[in-house]
PDB file of N, CA, C and O in Angstrom:
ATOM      1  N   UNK A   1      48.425 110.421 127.079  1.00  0.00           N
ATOM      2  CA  UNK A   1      49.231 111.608 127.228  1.00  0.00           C
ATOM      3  C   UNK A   1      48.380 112.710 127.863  1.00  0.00           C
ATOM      4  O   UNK A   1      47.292 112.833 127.300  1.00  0.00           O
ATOM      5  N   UNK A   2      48.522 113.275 128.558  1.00  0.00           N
ATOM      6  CA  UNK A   2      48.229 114.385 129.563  1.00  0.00           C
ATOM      7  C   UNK A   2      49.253 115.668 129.296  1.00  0.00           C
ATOM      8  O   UNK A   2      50.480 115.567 129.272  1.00  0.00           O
ATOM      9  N   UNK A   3      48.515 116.872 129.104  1.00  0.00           N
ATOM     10  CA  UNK A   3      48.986 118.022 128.848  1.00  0.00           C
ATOM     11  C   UNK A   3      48.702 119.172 129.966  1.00  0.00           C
ATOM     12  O   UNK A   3      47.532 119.547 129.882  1.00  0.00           O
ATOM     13  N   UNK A   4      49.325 119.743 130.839  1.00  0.00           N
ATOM     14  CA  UNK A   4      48.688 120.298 131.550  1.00  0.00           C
ATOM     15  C   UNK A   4      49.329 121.598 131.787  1.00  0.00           C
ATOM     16  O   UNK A   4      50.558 121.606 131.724  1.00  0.00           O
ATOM     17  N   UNK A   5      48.629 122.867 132.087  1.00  0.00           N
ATOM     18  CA  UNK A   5      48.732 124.139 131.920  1.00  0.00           C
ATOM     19  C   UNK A   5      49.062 124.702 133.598  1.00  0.00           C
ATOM     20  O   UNK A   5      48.331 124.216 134.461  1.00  0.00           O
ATOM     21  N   UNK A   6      49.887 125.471 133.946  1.00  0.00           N
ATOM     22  CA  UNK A   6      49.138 126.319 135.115  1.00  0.00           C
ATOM     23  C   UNK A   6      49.973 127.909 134.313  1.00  0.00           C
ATOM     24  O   UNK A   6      50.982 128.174 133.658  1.00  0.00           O
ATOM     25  N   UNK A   7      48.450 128.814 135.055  1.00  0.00           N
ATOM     26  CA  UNK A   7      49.175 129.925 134.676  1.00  0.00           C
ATOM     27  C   UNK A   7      48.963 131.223 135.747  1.00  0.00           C
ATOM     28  O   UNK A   7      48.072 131.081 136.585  1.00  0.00           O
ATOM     29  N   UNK A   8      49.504 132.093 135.753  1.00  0.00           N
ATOM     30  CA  UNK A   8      49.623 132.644 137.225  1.00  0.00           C
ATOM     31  C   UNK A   8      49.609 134.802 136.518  1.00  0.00           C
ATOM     32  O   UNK A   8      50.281 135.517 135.775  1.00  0.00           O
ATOM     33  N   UNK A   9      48.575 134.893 137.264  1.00  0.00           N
ATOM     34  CA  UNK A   9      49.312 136.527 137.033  1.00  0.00           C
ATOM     35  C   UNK A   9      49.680 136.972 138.066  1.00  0.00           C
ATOM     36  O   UNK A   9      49.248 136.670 139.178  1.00  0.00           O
ATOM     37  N   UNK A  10      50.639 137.849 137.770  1.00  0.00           N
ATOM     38  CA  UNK A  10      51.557 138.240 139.124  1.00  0.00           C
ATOM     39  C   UNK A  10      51.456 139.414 139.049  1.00  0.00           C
ATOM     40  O   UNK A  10      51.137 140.005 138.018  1.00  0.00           O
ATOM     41  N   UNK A  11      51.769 140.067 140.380  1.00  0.00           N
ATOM     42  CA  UNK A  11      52.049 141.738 140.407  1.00  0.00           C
ATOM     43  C   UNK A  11      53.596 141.940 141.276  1.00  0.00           C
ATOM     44  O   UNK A  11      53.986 141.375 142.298  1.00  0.00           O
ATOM     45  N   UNK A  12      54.315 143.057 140.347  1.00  0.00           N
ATOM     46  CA  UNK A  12      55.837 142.561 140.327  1.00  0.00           C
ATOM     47  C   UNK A  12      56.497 144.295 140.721  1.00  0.00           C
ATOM     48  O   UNK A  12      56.990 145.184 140.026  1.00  0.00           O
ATOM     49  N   UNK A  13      56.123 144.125 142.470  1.00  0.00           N
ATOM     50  CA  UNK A  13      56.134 145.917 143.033  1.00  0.00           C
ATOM     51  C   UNK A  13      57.641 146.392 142.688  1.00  0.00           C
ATOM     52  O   UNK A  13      57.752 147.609 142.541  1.00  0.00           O
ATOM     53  N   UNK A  14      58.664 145.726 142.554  1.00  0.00           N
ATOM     54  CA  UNK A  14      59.595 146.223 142.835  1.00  0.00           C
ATOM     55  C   UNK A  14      60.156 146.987 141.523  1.00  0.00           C
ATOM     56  O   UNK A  14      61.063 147.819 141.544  1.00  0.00           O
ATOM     57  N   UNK A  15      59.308 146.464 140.151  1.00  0.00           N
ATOM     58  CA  UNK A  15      59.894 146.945 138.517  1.00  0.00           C
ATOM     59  C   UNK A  15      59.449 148.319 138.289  1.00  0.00           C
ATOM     60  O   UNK A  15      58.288 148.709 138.407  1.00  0.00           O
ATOM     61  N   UNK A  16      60.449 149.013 137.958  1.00  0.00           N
ATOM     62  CA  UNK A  16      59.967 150.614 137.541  1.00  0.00           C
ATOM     63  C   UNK A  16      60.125 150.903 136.396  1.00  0.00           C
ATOM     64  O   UNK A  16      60.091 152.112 136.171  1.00  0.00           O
ATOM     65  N   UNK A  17      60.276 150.305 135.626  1.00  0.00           N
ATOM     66  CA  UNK A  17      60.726 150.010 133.729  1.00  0.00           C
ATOM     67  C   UNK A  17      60.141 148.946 133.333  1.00  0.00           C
ATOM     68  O   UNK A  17      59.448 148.366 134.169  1.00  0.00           O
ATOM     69  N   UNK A  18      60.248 148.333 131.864  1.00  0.00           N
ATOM     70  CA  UNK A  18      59.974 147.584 131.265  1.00  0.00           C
ATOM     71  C   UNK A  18      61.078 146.320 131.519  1.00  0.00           C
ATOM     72  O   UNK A  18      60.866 145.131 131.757  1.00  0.00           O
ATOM     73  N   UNK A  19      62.213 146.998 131.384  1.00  0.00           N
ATOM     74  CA  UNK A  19      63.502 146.500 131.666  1.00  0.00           C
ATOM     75  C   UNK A  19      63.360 145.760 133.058  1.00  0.00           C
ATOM     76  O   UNK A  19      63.430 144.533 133.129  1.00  0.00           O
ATOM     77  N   UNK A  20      63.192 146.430 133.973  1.00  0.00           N
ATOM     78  CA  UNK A  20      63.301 145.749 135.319  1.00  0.00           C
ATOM     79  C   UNK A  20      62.148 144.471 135.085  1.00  0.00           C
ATOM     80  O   UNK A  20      62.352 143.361 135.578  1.00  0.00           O
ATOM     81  N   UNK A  21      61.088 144.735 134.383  1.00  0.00           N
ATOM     82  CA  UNK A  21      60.285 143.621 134.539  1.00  0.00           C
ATOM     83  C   UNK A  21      60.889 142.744 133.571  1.00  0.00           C
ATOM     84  O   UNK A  21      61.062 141.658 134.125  1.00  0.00           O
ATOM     85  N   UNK A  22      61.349 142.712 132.202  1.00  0.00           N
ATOM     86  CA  UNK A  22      62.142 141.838 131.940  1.00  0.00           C
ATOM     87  C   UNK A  22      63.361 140.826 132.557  1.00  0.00           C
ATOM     88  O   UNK A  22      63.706 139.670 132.309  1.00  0.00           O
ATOM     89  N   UNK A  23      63.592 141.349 133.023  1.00  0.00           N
ATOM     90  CA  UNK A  23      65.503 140.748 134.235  1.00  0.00           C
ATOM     91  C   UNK A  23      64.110 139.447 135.144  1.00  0.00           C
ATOM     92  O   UNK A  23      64.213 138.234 135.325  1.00  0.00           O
ATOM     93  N   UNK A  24      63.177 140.224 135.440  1.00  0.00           N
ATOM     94  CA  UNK A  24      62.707 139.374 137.102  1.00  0.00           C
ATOM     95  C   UNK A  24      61.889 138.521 136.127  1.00  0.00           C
ATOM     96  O   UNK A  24      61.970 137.360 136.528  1.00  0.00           O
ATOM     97  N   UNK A  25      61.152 138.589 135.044  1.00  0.00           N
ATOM     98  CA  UNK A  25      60.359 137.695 134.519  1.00  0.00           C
ATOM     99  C   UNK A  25      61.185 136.885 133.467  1.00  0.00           C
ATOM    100  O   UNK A  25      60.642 135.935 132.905  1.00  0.00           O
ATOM    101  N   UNK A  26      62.350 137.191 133.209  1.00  0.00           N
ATOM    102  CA  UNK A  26      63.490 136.067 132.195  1.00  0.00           C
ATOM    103  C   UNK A  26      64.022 134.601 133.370  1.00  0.00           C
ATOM    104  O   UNK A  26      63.829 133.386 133.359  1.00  0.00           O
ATOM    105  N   UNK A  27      64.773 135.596 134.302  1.00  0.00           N
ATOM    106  CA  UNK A  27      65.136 134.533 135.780  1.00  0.00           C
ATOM    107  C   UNK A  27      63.839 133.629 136.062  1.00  0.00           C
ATOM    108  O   UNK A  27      64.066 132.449 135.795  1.00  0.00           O
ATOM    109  N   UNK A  28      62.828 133.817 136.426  1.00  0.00           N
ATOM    110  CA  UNK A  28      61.568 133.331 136.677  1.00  0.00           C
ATOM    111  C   UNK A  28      61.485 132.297 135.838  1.00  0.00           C
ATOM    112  O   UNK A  28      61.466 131.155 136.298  1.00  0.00           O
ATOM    113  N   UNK A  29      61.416 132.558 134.295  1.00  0.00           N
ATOM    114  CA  UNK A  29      61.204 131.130 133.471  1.00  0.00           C
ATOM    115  C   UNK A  29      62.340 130.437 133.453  1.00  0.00           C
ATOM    116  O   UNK A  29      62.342 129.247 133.766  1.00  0.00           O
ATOM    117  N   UNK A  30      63.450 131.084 133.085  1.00  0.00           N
ATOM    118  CA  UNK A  30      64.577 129.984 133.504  1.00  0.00           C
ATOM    119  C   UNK A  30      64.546 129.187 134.720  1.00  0.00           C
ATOM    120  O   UNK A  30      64.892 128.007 134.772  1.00  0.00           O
ATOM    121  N   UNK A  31      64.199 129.746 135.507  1.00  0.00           N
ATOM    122  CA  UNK A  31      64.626 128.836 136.485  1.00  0.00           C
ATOM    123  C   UNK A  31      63.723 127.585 136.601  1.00  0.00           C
ATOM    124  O   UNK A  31      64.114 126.457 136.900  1.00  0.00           O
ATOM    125  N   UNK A  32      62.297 128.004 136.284  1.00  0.00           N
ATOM    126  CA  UNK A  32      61.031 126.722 135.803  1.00  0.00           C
ATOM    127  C   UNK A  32      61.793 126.039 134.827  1.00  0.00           C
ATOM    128  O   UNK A  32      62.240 124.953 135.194  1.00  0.00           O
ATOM    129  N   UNK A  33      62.026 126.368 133.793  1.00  0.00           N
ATOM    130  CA  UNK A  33      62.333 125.474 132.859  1.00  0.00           C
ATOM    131  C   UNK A  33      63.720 124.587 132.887  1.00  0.00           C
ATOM    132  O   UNK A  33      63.787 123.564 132.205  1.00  0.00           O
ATOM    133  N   UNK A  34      65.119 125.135 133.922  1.00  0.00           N
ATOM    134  CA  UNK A  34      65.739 124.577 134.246  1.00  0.00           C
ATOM    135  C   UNK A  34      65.505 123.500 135.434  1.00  0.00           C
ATOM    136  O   UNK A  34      66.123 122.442 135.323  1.00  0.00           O
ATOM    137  N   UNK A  35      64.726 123.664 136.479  1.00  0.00           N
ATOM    138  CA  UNK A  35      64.092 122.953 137.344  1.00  0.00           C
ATOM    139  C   UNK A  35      63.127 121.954 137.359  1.00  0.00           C
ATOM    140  O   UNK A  35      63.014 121.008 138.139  1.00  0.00           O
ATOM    141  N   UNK A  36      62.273 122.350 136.170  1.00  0.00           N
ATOM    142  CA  UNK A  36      61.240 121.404 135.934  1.00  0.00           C
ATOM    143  C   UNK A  36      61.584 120.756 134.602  1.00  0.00           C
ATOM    144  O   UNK A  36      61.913 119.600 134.870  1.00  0.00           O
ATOM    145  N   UNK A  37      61.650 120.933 133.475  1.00  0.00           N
ATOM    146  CA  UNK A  37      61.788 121.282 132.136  1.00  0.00           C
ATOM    147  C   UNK A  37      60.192 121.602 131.294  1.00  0.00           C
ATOM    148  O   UNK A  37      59.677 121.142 130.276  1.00  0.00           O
ATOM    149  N   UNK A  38      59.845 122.448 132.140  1.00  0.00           N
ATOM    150  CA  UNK A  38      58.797 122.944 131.503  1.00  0.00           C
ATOM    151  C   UNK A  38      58.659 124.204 130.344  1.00  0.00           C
ATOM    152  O   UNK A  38      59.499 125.103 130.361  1.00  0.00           O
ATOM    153  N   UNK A  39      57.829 124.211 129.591  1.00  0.00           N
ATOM    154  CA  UNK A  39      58.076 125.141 128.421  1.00  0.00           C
ATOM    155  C   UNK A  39      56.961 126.556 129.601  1.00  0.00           C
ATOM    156  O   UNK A  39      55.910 126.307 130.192  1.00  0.00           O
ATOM    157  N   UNK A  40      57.528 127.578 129.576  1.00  0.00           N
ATOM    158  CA  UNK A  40      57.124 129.158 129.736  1.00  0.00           C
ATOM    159  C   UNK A  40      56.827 129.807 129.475  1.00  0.00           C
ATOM    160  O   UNK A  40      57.721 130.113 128.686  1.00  0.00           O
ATOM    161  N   UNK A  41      55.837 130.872 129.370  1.00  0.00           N
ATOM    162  CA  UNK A  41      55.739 132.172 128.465  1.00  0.00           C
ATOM    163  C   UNK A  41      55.169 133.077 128.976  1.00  0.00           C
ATOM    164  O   UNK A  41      54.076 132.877 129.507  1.00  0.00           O
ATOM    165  N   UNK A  42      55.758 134.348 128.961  1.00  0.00           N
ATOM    166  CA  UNK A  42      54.580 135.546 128.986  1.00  0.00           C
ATOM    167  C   UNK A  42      53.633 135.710 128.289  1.00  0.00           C
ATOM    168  O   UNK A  42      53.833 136.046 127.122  1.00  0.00           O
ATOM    169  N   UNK A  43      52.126 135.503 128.832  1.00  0.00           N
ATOM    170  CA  UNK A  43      51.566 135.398 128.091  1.00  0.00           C
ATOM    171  C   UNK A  43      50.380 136.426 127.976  1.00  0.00           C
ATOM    172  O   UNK A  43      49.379 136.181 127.304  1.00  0.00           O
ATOM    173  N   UNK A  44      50.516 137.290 128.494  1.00  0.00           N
ATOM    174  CA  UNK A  44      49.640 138.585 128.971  1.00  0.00           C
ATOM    175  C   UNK A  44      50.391 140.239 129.630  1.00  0.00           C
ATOM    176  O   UNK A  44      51.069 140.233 130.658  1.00  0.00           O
ATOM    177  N   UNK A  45      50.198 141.136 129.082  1.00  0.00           N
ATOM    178  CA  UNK A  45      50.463 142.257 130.283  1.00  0.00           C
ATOM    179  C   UNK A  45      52.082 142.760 129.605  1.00  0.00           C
ATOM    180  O   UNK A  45      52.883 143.339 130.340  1.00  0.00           O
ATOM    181  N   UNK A  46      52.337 142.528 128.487  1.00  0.00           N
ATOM    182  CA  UNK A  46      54.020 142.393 127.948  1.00  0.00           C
ATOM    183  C   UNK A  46      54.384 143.694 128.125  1.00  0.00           C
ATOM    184  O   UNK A  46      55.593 143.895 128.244  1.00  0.00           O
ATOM    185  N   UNK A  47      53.137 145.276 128.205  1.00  0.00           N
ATOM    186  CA  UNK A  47      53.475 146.226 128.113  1.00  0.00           C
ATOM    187  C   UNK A  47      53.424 147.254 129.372  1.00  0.00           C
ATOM    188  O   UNK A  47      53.442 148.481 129.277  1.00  0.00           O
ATOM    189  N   UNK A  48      53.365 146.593 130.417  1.00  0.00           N
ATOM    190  CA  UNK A  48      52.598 147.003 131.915  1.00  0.00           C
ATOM    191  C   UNK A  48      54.052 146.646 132.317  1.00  0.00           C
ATOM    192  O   UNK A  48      54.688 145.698 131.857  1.00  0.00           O
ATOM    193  N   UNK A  49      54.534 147.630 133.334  1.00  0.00           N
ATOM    194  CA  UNK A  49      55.591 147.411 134.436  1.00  0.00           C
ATOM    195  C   UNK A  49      55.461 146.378 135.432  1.00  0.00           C
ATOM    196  O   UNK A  49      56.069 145.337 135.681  1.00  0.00           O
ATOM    197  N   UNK A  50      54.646 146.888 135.839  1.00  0.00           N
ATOM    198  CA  UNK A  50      54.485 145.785 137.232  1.00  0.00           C
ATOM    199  C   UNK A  50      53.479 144.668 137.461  1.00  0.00           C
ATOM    200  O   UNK A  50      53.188 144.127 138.528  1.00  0.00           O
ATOM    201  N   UNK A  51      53.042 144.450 136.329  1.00  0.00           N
ATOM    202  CA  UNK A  51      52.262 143.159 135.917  1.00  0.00           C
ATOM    203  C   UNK A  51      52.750 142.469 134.842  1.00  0.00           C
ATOM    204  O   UNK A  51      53.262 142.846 133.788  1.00  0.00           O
ATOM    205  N   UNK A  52      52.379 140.875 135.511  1.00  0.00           N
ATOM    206  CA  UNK A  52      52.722 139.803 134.315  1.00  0.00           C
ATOM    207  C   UNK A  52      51.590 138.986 134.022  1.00  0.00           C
ATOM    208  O   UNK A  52      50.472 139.301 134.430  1.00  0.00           O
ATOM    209  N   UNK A  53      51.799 137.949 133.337  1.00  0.00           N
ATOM    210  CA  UNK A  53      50.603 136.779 133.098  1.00  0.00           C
ATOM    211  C   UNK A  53      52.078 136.012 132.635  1.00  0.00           C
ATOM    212  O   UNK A  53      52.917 136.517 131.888  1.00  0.00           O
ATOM    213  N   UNK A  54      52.164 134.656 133.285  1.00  0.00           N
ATOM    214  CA  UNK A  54      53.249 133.374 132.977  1.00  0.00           C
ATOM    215  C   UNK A  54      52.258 132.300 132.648  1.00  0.00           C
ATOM    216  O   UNK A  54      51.163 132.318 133.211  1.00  0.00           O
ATOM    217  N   UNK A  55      52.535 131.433 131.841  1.00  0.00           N
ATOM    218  CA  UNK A  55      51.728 129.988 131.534  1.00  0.00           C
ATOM    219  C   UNK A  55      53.276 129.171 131.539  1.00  0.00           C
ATOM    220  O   UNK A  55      54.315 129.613 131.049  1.00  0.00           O
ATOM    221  N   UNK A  56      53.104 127.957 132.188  1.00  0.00           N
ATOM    222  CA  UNK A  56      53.875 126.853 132.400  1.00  0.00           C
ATOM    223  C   UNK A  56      52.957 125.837 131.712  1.00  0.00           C
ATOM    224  O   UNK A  56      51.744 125.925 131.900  1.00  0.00           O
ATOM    225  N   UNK A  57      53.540 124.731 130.804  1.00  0.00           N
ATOM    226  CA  UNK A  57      53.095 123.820 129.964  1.00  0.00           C
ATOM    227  C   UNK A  57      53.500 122.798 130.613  1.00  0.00           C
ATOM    228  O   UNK A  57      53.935 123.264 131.666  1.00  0.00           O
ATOM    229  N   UNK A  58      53.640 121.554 130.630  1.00  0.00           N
ATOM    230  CA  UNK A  58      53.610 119.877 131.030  1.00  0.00           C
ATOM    231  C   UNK A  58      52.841 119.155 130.217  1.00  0.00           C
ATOM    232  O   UNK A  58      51.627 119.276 130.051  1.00  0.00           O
ATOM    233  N   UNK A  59      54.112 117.843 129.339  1.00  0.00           N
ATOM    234  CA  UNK A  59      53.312 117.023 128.686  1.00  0.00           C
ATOM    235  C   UNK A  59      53.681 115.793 129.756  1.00  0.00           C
ATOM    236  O   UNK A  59      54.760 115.695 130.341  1.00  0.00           O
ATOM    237  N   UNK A  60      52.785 115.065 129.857  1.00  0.00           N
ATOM    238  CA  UNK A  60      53.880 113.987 130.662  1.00  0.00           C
ATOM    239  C   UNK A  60      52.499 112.553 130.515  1.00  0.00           C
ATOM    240  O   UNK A  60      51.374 112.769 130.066  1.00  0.00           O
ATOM    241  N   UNK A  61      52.864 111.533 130.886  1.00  0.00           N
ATOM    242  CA  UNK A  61      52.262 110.194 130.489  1.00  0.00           C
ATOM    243  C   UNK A  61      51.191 109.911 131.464  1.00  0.00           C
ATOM    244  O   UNK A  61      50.337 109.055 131.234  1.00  0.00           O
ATOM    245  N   UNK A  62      51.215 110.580 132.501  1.00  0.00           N
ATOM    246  CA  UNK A  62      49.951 110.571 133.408  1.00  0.00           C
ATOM    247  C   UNK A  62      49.475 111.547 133.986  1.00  0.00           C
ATOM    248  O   UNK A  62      49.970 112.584 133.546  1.00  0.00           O
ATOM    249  N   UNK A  63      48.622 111.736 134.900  1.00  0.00           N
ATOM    250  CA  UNK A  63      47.718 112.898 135.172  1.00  0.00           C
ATOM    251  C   UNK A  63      48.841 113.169 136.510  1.00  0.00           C
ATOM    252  O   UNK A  63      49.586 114.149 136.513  1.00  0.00           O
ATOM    253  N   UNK A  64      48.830 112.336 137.415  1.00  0.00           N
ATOM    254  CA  UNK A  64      49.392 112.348 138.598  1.00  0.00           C
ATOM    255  C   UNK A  64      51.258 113.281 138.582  1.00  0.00           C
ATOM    256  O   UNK A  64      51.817 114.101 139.310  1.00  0.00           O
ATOM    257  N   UNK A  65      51.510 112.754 137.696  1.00  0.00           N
ATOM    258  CA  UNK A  65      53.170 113.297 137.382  1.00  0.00           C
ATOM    259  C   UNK A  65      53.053 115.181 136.959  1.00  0.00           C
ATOM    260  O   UNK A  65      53.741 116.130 137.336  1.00  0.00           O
ATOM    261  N   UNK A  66      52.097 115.112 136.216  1.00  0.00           N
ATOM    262  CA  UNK A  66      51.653 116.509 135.711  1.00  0.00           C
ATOM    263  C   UNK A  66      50.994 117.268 136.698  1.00  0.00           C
ATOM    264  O   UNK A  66      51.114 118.484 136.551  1.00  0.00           O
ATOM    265  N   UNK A  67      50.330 116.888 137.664  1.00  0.00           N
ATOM    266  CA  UNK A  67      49.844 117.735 139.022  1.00  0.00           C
ATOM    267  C   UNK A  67      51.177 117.882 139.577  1.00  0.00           C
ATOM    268  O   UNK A  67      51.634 119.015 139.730  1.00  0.00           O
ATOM    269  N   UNK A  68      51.874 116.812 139.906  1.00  0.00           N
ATOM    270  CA  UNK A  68      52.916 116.703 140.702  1.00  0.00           C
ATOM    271  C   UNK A  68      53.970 117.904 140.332  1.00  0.00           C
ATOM    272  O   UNK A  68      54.452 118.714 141.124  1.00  0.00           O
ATOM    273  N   UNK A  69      54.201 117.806 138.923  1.00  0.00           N
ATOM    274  CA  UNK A  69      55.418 119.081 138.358  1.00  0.00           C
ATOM    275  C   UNK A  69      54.837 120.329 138.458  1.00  0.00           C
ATOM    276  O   UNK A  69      55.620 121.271 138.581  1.00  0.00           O
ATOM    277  N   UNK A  70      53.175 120.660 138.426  1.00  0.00           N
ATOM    278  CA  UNK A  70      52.748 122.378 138.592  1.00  0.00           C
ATOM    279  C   UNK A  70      52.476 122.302 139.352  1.00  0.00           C
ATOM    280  O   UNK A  70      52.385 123.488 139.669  1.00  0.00           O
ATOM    281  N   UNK A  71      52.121 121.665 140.316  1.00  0.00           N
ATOM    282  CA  UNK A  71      52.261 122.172 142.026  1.00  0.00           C
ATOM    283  C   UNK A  71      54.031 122.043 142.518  1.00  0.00           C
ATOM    284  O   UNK A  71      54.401 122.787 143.426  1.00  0.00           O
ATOM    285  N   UNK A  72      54.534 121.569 142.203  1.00  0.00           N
ATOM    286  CA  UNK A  72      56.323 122.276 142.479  1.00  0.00           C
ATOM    287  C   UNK A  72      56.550 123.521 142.036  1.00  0.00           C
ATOM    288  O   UNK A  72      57.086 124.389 142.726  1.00  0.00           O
ATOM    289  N   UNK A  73      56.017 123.736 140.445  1.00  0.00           N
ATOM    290  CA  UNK A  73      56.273 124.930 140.213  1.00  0.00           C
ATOM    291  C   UNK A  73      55.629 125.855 140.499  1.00  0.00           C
ATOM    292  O   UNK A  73      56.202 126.942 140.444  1.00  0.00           O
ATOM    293  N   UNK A  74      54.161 125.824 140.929  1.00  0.00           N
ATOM    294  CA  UNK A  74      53.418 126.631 141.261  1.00  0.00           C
ATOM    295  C   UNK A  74      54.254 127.043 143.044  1.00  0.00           C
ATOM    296  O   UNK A  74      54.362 128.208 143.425  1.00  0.00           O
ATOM    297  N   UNK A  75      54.604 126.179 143.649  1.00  0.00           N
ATOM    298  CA  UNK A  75      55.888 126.554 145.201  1.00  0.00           C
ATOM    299  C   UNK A  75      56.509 127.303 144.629  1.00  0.00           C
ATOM    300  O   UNK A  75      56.184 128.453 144.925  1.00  0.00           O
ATOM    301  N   UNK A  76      57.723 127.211 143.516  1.00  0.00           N
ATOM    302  CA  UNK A  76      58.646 128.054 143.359  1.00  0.00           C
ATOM    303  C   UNK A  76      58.467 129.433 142.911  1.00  0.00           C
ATOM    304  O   UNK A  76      59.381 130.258 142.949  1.00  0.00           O
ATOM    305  N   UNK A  77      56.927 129.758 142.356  1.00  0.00           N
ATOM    306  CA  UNK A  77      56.586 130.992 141.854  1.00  0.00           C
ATOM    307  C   UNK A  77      56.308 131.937 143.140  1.00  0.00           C
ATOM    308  O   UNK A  77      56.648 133.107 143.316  1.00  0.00           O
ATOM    309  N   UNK A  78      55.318 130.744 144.291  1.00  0.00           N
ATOM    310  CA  UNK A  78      55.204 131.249 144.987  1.00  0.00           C
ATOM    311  C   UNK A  78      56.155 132.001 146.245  1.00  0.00           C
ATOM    312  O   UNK A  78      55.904 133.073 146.795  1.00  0.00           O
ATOM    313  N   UNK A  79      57.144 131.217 146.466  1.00  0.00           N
ATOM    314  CA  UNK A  79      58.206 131.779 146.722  1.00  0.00           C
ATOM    315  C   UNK A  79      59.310 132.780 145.903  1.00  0.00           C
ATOM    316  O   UNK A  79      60.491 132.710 146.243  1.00  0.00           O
ATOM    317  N   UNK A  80      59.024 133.446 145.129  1.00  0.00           N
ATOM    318  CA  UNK A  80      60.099 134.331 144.216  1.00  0.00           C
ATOM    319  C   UNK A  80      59.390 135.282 145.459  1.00  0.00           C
ATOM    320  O   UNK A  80      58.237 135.319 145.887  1.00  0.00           O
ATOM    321  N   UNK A  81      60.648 136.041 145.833  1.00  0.00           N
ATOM    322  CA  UNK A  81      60.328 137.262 146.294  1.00  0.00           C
ATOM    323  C   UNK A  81      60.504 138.596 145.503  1.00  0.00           C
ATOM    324  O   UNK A  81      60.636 139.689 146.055  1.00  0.00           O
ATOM    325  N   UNK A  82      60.495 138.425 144.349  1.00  0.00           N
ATOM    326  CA  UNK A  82      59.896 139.864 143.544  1.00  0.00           C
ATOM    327  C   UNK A  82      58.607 140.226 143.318  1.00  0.00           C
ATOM    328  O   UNK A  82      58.100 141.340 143.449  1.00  0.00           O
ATOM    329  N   UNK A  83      57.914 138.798 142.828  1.00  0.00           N
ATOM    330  CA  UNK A  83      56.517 138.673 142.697  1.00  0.00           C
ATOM    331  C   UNK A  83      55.839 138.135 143.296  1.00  0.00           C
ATOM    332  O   UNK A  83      56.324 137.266 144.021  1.00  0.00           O
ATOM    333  N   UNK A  84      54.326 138.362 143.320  1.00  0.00           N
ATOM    334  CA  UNK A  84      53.454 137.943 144.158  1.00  0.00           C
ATOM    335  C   UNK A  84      52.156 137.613 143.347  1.00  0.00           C
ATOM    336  O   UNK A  84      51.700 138.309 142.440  1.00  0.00           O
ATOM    337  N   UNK A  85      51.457 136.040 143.980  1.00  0.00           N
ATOM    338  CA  UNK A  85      50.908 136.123 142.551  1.00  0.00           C
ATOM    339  C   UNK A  85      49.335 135.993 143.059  1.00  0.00           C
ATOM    340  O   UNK A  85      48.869 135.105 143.773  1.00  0.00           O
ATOM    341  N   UNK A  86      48.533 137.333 142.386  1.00  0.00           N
ATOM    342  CA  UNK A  86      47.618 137.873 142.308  1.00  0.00           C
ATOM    343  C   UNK A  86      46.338 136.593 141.724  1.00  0.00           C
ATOM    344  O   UNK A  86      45.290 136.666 142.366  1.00  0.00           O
ATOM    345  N   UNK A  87      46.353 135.943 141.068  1.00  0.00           N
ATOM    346  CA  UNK A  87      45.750 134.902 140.610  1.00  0.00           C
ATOM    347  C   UNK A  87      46.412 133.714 140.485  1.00  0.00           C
ATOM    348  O   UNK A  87      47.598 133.678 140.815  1.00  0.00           O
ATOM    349  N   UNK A  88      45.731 132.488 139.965  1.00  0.00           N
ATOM    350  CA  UNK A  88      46.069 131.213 138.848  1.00  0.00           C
ATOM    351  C   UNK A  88      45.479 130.531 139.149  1.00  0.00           C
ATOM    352  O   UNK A  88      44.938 130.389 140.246  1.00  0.00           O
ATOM    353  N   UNK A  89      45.399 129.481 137.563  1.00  0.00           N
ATOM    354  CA  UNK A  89      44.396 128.654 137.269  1.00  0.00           C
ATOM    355  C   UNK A  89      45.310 127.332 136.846  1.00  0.00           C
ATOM    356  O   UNK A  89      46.540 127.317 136.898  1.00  0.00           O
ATOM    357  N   UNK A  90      44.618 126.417 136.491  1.00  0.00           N
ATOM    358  CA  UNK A  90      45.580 125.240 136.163  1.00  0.00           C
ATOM    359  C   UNK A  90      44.773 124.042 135.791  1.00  0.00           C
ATOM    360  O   UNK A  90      44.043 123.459 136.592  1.00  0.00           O
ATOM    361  N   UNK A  91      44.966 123.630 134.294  1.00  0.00           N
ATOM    362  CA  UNK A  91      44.322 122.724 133.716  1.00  0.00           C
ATOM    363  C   UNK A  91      44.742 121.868 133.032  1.00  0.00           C
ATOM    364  O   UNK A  91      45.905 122.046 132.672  1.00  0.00           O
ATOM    365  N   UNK A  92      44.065 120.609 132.547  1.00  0.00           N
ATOM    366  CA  UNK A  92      44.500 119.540 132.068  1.00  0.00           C
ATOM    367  C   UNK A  92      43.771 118.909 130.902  1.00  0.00           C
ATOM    368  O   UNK A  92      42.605 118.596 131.140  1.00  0.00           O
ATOM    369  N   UNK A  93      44.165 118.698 129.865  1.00  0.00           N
ATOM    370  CA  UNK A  93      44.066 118.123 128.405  1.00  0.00           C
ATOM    371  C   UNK A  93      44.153 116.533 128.530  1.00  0.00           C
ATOM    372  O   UNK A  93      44.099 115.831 127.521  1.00  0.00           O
TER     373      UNK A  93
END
C-alpha cells in the first residue's frame, strides 16, 4: 500500500474576505475529490485572505497509480484560474 501526499500553497489575488477565500477554496476541493476521489484539506493560512496551503491524500496499491492521480491533480490546481500556486511538494509513504 502506498500513501501519497501532494500539497500546494497558493496565492488567491482575486479574495478580499475570508468569505471569498472560502467559495474558491470549497470548489477547489470538491472538485479534486469529485474527480479524483481524493481526501483534501486546508491545511495552513485558514486566517489570511489571499493565501492557502491544500494537502491532497492518495491511498492506492502501487506507487505508479499514486504519481499518476497527483500529477492529474496537481494539472487541475494548476489550471484553476483563481489561484496560482506559489509552491508544492509531494510525497510518498
Amino acid at each position: 500500500m502506498i500513501v501519497g501526499t501532494a500539497t500546494w500553497e497558493l496565492h488567491l489575488a482575486g479574495c478580499r474576505s475570508l468569505k471569498d477565500k472560502r467559495r474558491v477554496i470549497k470548489s477547489l476541493k470538491d472538485r479534486l475529490h469529485r474527480r479524483f476521489n481524493v481526501s483534501v484539506a486546508e491545511t495552513d493560512y485558514q486566517d489570511t485572505w489571499q493565501r492557502a496551503e491544500l494537502t491532497c491524500c492518495v491511498v492506492a496499491t502501487d506507487r505508479r497509480h499514486a504519481e499518476s492521480v497527483l500529477s492529474s491533480a496537481d494539472g487541475l490546481v494548476a489550471s484553476d484560474g483563481l489561484t496560482r500556486i506559489v509552491d508544492s511538494a509531494t510525497s510518498f509513504l
